[in-house]
C-alpha positions in Angstrom: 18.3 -66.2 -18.5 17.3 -63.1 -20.6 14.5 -65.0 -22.5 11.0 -63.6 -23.2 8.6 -65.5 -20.9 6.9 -66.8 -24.2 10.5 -68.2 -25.1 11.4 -69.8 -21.9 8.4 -71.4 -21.7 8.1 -72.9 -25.2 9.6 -76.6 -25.6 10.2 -76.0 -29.0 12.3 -73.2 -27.9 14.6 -75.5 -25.6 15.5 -77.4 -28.2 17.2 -75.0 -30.1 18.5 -73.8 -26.9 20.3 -77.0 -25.7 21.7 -77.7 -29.0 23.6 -74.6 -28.5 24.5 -75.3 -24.7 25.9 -78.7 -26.4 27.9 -76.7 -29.0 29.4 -74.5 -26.4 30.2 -77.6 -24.0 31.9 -79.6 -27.4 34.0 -76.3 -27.9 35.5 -76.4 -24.6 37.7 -79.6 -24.9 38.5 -78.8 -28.5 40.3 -75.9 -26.8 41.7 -78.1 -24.0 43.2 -80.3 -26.5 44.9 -78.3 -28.5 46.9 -76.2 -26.3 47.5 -79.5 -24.7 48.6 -80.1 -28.1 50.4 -76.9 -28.8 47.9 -76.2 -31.7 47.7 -72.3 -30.5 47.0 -71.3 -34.0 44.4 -73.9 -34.9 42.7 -72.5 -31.1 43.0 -68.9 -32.7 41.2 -70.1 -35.2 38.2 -72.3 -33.1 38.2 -68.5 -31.1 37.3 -66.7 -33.9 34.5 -69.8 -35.7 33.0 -69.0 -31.6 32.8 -65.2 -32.2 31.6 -65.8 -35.5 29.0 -67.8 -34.2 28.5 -65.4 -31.3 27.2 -62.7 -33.5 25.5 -64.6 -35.3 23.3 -66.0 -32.8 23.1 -61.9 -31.4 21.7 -61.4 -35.0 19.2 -64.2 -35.4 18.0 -64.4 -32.1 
């Protein structure tokens, strides 16, 4: 991981940090489902919510 030292080893830190592993895993089979589904412009949209949420996790963190 590219996390200061100070980061990886905080436990506070990994809380944070696997609340966004769990977002990333959730988004996964919202995309499985609807292409399954044929829902290619509701996935559009999920793909741009993740890239929104991309930079602004660059920004915070």
């Amino acid at each position: 991981f590219s996390f200061p030292l100070h980061t990886a080893d905080s436990r506070a830190a990994w809380a944070v940090i696997e609340t966004g592993y769990a977002r990333v895993t959730a988004i996964g089979p919202a995309l499985w489902g609807m292409y399954f589904g044929g829902h290619y412009e509701a996935i559009d949209v999920l793909i741009a919510s993740t890239a929104w949420i991309a930079l602004v996790d660059a920004v915070v963190c």
